[in-house]
SERO-4910 file (N, C-alpha, C, O; in steps of 0.05 Angstrom, whole numbers):
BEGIN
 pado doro    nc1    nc2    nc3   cac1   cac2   cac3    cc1    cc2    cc3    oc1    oc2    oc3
  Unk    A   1546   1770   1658   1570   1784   1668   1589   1791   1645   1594   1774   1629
  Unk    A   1601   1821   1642   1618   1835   1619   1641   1823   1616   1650   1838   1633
  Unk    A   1659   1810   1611   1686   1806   1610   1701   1841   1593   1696   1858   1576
  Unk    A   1723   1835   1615   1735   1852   1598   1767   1839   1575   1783   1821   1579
  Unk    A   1764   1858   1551   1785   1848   1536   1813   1847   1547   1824   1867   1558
  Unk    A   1825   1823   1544   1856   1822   1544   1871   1811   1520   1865   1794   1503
  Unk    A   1895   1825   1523   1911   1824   1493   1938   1813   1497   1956   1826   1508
  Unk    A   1943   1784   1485   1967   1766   1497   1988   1771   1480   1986   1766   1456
  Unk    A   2009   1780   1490   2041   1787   1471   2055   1765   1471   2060   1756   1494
  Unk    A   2065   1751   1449   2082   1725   1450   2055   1706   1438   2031   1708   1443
  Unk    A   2067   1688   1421   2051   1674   1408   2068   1642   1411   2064   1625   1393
  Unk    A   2082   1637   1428   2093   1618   1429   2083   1598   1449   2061   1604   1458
  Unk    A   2093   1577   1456   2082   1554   1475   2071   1574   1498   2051   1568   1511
  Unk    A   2082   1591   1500   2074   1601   1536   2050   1614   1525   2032   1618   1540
  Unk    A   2049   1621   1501   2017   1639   1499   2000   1609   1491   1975   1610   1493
  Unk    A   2010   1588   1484   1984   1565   1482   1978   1556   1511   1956   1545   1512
  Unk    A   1988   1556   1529   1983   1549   1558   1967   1568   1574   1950   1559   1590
  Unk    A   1972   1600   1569   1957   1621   1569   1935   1622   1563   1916   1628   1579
  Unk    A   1932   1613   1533   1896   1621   1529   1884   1593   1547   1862   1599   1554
  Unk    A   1888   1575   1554   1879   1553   1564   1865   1570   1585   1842   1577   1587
  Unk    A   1897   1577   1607   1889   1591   1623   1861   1612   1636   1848   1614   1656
  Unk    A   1863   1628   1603   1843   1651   1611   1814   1634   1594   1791   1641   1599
  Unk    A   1818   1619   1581   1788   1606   1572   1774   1598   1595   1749   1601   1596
  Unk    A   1792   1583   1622   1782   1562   1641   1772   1588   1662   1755   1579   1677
  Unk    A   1777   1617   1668   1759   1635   1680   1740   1665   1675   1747   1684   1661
  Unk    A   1734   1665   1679   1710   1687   1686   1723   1716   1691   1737   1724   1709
  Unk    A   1713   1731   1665   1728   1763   1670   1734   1764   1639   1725   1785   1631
  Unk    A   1742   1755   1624   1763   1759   1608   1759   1747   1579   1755   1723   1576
  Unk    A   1761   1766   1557   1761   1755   1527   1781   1770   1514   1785   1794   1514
  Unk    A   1795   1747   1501   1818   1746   1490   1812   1758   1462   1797   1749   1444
  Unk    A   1828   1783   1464   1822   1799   1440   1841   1798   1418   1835   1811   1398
  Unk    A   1863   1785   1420   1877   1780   1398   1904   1771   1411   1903   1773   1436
  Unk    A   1926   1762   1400   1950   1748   1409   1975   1763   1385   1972   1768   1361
  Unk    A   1996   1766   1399   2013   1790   1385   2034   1774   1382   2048   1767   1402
  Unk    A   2041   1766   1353   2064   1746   1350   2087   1774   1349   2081   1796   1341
  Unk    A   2107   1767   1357   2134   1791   1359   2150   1793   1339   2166   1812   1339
  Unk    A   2149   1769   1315   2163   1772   1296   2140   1783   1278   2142   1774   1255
  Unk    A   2116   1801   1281   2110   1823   1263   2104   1804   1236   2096   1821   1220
  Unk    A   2103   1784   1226   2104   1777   1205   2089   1746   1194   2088   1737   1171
  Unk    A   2079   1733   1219   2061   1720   1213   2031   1719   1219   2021   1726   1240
  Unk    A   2017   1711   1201   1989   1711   1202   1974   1693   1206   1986   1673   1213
  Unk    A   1948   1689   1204   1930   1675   1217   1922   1673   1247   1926   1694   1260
  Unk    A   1912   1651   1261   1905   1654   1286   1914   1639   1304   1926   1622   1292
  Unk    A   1915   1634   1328   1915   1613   1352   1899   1596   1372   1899   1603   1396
  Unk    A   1888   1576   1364   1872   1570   1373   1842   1587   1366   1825   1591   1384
  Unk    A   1836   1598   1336   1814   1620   1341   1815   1645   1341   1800   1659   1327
  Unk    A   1838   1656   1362   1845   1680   1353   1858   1691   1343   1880   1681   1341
  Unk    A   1854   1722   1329   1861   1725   1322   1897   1729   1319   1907   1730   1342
  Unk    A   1916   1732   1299   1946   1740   1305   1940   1769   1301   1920   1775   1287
  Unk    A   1954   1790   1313   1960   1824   1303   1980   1833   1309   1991   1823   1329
  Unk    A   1993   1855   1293   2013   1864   1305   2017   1881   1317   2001   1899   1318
  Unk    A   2040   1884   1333   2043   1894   1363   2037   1928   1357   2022   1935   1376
  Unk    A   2041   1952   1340   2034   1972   1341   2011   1978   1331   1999   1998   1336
  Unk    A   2000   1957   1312   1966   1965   1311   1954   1957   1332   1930   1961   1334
  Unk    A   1970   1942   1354   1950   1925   1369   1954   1954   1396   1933   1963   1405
  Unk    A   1972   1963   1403   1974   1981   1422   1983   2011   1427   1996   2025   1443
  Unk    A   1969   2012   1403   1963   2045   1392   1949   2061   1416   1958   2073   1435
  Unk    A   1922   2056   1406   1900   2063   1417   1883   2040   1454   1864   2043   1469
  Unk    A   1902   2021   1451   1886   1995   1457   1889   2010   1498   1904   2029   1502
  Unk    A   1879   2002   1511   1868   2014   1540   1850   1990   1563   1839   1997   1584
  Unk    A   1852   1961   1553   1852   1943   1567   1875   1923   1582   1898   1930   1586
  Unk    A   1866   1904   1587   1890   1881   1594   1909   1864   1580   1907   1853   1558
  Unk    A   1926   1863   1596   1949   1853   1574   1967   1829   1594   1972   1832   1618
  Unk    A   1974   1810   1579   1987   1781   1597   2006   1783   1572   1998   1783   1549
  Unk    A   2037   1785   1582   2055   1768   1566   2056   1749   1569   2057   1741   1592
  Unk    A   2057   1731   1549   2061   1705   1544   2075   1694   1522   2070   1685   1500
  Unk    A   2111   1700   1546   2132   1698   1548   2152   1684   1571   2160   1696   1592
  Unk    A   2160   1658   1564   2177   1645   1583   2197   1655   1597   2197   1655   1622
  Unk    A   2221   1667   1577   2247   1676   1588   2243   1704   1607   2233   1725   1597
  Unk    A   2254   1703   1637   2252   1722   1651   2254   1742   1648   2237   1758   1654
  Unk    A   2281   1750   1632   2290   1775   1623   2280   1790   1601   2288   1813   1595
  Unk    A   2262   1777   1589   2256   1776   1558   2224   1796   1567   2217   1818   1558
  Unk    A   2209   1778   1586   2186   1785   1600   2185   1811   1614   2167   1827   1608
  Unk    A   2201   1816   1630   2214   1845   1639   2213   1860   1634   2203   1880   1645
  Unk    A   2229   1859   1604   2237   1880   1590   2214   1894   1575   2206   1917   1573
  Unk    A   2206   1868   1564   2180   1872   1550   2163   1894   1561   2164   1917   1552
  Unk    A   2146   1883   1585   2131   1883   1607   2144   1925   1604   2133   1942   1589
  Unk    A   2167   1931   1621   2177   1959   1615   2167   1973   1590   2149   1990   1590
  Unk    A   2178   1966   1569   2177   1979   1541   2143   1985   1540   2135   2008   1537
  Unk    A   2130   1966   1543   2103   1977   1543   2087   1993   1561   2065   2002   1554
  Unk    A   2099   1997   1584   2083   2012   1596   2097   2039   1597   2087   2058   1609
  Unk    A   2121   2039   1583   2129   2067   1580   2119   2076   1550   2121   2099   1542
  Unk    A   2109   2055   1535   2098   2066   1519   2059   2064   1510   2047   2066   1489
  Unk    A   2054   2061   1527   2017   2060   1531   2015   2058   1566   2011   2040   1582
  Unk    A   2019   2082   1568   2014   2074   1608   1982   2073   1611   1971   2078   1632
  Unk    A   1970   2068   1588   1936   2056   1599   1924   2024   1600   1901   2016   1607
  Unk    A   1949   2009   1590   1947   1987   1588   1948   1972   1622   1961   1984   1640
  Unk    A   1933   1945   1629   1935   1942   1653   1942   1913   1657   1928   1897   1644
  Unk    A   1963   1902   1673   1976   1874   1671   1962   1865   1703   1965   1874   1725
  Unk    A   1945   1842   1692   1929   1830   1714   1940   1811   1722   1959   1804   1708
  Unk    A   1936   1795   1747   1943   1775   1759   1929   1750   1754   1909   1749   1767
  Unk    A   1934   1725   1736   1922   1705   1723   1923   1682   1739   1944   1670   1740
  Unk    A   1898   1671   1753   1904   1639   1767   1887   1625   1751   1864   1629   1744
  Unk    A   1907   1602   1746   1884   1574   1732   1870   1567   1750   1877   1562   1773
  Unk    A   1845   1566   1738   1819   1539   1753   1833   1522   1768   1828   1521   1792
  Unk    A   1851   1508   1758   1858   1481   1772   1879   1494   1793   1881   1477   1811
  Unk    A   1895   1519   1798   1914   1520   1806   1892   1520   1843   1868   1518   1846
  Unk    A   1914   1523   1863   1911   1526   1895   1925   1559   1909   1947   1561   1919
  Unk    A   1907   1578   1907   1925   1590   1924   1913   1600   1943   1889   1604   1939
  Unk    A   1921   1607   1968   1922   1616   1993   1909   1641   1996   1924   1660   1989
  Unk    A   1889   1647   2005   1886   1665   2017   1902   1692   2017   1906   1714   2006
  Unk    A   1910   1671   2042   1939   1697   2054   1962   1688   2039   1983   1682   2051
  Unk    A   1957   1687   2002   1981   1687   1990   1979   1721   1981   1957   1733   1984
  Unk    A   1996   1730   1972   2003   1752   1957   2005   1763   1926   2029   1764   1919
  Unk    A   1989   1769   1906   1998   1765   1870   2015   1787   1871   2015   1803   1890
  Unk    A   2028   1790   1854   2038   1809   1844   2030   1820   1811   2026   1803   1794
  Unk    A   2027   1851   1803   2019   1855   1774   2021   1840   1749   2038   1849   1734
  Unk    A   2013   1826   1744   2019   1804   1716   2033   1786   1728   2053   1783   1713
  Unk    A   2036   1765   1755   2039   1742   1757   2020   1730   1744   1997   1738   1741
  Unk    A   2028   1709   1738   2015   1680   1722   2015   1655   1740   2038   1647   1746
  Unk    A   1999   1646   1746   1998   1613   1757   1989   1594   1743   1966   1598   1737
  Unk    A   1997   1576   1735   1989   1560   1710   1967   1532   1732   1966   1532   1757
  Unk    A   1955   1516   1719   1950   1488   1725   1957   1475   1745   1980   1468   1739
  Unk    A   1952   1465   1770   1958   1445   1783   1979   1461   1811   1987   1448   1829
  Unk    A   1985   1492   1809   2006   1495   1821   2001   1505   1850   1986   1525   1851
  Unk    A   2009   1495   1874   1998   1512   1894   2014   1530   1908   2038   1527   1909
  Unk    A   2002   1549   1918   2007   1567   1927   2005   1577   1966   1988   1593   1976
  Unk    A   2019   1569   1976   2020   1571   2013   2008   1595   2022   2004   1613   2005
  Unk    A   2001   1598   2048   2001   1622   2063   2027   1630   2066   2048   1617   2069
  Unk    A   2020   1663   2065   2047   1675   2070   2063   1680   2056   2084   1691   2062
  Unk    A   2054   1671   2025   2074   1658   2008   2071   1701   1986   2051   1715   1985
  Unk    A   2091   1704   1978   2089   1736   1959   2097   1735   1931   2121   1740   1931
  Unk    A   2089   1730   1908   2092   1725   1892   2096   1749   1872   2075   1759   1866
  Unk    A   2118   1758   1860   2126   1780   1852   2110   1795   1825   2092   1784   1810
  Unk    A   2121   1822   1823   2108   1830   1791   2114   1819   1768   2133   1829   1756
  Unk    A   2100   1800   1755   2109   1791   1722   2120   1757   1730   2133   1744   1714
  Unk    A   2112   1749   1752   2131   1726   1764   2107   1700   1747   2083   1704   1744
  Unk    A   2121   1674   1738   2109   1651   1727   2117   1629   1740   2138   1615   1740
  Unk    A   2091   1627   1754   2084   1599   1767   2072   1571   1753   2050   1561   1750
  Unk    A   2098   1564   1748   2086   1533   1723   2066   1516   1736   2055   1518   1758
  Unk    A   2063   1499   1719   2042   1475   1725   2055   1461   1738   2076   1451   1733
  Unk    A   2038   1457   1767   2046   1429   1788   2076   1435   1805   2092   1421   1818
  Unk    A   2075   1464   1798   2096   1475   1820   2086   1478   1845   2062   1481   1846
  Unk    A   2104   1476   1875   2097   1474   1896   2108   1501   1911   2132   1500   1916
  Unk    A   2093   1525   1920   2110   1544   1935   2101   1544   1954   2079   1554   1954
  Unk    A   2113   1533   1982   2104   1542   2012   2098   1557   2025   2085   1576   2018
  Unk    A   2101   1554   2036   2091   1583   2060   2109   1599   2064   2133   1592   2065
  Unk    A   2103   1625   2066   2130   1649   2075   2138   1652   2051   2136   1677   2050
  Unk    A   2149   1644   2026   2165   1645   2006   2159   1673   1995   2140   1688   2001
  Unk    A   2181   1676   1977   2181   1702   1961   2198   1706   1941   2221   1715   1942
  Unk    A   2184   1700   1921   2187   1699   1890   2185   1724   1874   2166   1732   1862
  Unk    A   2215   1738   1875   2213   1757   1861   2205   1766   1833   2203   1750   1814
  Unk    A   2200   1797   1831   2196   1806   1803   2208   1785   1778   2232   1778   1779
  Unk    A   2194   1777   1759   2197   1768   1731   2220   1748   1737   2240   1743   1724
  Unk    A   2209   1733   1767   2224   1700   1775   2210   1685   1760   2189   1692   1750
  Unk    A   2220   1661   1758   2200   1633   1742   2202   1615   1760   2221   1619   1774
  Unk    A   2185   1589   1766   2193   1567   1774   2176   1549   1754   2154   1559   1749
  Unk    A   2182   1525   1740   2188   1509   1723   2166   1492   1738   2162   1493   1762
  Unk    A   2150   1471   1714   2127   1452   1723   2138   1431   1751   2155   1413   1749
  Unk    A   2135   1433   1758   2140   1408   1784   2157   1413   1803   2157   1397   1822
  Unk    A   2170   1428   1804   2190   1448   1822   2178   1447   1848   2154   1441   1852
  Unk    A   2201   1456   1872   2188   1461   1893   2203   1472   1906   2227   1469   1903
  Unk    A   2187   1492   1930   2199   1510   1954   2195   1501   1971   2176   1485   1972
  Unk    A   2206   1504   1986   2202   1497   2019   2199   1520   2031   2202   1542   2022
  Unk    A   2191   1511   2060   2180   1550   2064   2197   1571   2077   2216   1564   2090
  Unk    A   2192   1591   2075   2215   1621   2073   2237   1612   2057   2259   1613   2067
  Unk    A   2234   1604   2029   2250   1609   2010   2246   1640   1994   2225   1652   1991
  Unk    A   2263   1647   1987   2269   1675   1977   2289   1675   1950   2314   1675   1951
  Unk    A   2272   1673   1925   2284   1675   1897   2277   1700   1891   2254   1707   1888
  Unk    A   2299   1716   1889   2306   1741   1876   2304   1743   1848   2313   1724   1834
  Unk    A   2292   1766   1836   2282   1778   1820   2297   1762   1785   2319   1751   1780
  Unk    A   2279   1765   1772   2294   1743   1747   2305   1715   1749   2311   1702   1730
  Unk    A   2308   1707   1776   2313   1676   1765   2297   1663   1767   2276   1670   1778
  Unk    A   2307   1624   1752   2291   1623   1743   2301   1587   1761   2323   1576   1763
  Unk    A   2279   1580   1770   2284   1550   1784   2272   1526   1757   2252   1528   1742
  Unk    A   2288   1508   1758   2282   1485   1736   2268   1473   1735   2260   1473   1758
  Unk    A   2252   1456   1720   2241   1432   1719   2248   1415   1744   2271   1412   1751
  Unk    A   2227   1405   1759   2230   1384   1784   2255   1385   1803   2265   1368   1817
  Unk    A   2264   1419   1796   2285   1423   1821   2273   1429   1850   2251   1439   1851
  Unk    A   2284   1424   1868   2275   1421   1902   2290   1442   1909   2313   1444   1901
  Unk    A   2279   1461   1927   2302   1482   1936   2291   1475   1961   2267   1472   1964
  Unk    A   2313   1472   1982   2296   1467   2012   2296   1494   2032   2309   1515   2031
  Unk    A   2277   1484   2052   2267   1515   2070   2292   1537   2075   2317   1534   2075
  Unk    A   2279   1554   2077   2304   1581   2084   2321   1587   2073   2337   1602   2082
  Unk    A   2321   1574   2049   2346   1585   2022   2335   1602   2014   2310   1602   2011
  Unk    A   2355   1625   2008   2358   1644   1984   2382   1648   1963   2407   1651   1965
  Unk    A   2362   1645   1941   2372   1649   1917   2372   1682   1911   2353   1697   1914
  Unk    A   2402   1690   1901   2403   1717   1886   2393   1716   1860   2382   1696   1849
  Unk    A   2396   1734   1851   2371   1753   1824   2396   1742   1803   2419   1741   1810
  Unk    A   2385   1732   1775   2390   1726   1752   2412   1700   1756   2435   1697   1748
  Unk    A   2393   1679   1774   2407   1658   1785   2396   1630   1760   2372   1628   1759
  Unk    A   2408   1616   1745   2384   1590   1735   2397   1568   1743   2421   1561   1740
  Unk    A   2371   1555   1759   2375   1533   1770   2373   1513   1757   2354   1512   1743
  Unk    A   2391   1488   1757   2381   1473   1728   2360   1449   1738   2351   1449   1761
  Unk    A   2353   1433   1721   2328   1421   1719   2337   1397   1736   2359   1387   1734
  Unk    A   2322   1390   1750   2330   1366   1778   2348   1370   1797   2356   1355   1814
  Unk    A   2358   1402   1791   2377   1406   1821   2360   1398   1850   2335   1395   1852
  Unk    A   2381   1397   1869   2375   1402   1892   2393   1419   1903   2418   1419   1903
  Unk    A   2371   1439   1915   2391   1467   1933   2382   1458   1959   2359   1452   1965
  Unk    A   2405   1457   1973   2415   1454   2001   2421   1474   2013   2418   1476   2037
  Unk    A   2433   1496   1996   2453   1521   2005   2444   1551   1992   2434   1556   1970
  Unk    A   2451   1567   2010   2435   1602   1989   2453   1598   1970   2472   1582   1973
  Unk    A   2449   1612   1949   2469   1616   1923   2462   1658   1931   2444   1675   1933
  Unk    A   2493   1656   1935   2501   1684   1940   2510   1697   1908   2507   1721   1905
  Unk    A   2517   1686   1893   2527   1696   1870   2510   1704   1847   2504   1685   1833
  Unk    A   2504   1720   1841   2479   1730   1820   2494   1720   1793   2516   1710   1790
  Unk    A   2476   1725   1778   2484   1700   1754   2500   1689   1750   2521   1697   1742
  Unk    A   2494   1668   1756   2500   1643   1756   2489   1619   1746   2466   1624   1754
  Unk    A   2486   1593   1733   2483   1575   1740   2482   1553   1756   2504   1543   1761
  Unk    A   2459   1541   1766   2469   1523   1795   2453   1498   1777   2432   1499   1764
  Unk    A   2475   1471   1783   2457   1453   1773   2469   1426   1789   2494   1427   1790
  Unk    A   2462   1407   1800   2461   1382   1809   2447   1377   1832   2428   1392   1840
  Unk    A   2456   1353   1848   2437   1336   1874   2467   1327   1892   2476   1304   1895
  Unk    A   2479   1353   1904   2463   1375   1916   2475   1391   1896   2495   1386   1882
  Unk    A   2456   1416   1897   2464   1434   1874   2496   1448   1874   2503   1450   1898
  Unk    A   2514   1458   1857   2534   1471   1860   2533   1498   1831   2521   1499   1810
  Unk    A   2552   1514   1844   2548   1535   1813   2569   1522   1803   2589   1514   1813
  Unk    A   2558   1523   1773   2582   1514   1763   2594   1528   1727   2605   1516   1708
  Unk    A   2585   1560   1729   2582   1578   1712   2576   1606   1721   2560   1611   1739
  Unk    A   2590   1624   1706   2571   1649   1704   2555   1654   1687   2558   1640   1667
  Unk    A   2537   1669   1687   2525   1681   1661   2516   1709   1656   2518   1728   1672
  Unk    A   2504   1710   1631   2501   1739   1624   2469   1748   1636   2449   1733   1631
  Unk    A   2468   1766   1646   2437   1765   1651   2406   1763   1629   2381   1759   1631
  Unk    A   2426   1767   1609   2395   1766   1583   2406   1739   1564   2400   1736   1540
  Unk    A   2426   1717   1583   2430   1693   1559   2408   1676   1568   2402   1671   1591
  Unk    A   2390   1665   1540   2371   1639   1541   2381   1619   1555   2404   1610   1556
  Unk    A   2358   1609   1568   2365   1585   1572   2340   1564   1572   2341   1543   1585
  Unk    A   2319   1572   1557   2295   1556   1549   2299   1544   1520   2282   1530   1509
***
């Protein structure tokens, strides 16, 4: 069986969890990894490093960012396809991960290790599903959303586009979260968060910040 080539942007932790990713299935050989600071060399794990305009000149296969920060991923994700619209962003499930059937991918979602995935459940364009995250049923995880290793939804939860749920935070059934929301790490959400960027962080969660929509928070 042919694999076809894919070409990983970001050379950081999220691209070492990545190649794991695409080593553990069928389809796919990793044709090189595109560090963004242009300026370092050697390889990762094997492959090769290149840089981002020799790498997508001419190039007309698949492509996974592998990139944590929501906004960062997005943007990215844009810039390139307005500039190589032959390049193609696939939908990546780990071996180990669980998903549903009647779940939904979206273009370049990622599901990492251990994470499952419900019926019913719609998982947006560019959206990253960590290791040993839990999304229920009905849910809907917008464009270039994150949820964090161990996290969990309850079902018909609704996280709007760019945010990003924490490390082992619990959001319970029928909440919605607005777009460029970060939830912090062990919150519990009880309540929708109506306010777009924002930070929400405690047990039970409260906002307790604004923010900018492109500030780090990894």
């Amino acid at each position: 069986m042919s694999s076809e080539p894919i070409l990983l942007i970001g050379a950081g932790g999220q691209a070492h969890s990545i190649v794991d990713l695409i080593e553990g299935i069928q389809g796919y050989q990793i044709v090189g990894v595109v560090d963004l600071a242009d300026g370092i060399q050697g390889s990762i794990y094997g492959y090769p490093q290149v840089k981002l305009k020799a790498a997508l000149d001419e190039y007309q296969g698949h492509v996974v960012i592998a990139i944590g920060d929501n906004f960062q991923r997005e943007k990215l994700s844009n810039d390139l396809k307005k500039r190589n619209s032959h390049i193609v962003f696939p939908s990546l499930v780990h071996s180990a991960a669980e998903v549903s059937q009647r779940a939904i991918l979206g273009e370049g979602s990622v599901i990492m290790a251990g994470a499952l995935i419900n019926a019913g459940a719609m998982i947006g364009r560019g959206a990253l599903i960590n290791s040993q995250s839990c999304i229920e049923h009905d849910c809907q995880v917008g464009d270039f959303a994150s949820v964090a290793p161990n996290a969990t939804l309850g079902g018909r939860v609704n996280i709007a586009q760019r945010t990003s749920i924490g490390l082992a935070a619990i959001v319970k059934h029928n909440i919605s979260i607005a777009s460029d929301v970060c939830v912090g790490a062990g919150a519990l959400v009880l309540n929708s968060v109506e306010s777009r960027s924002t930070v929400v962080f405690g047990s039970p969660a409260k906002v307790i910040r604004s923010r900018d929509i492109d500030e780090p928070y990894l």
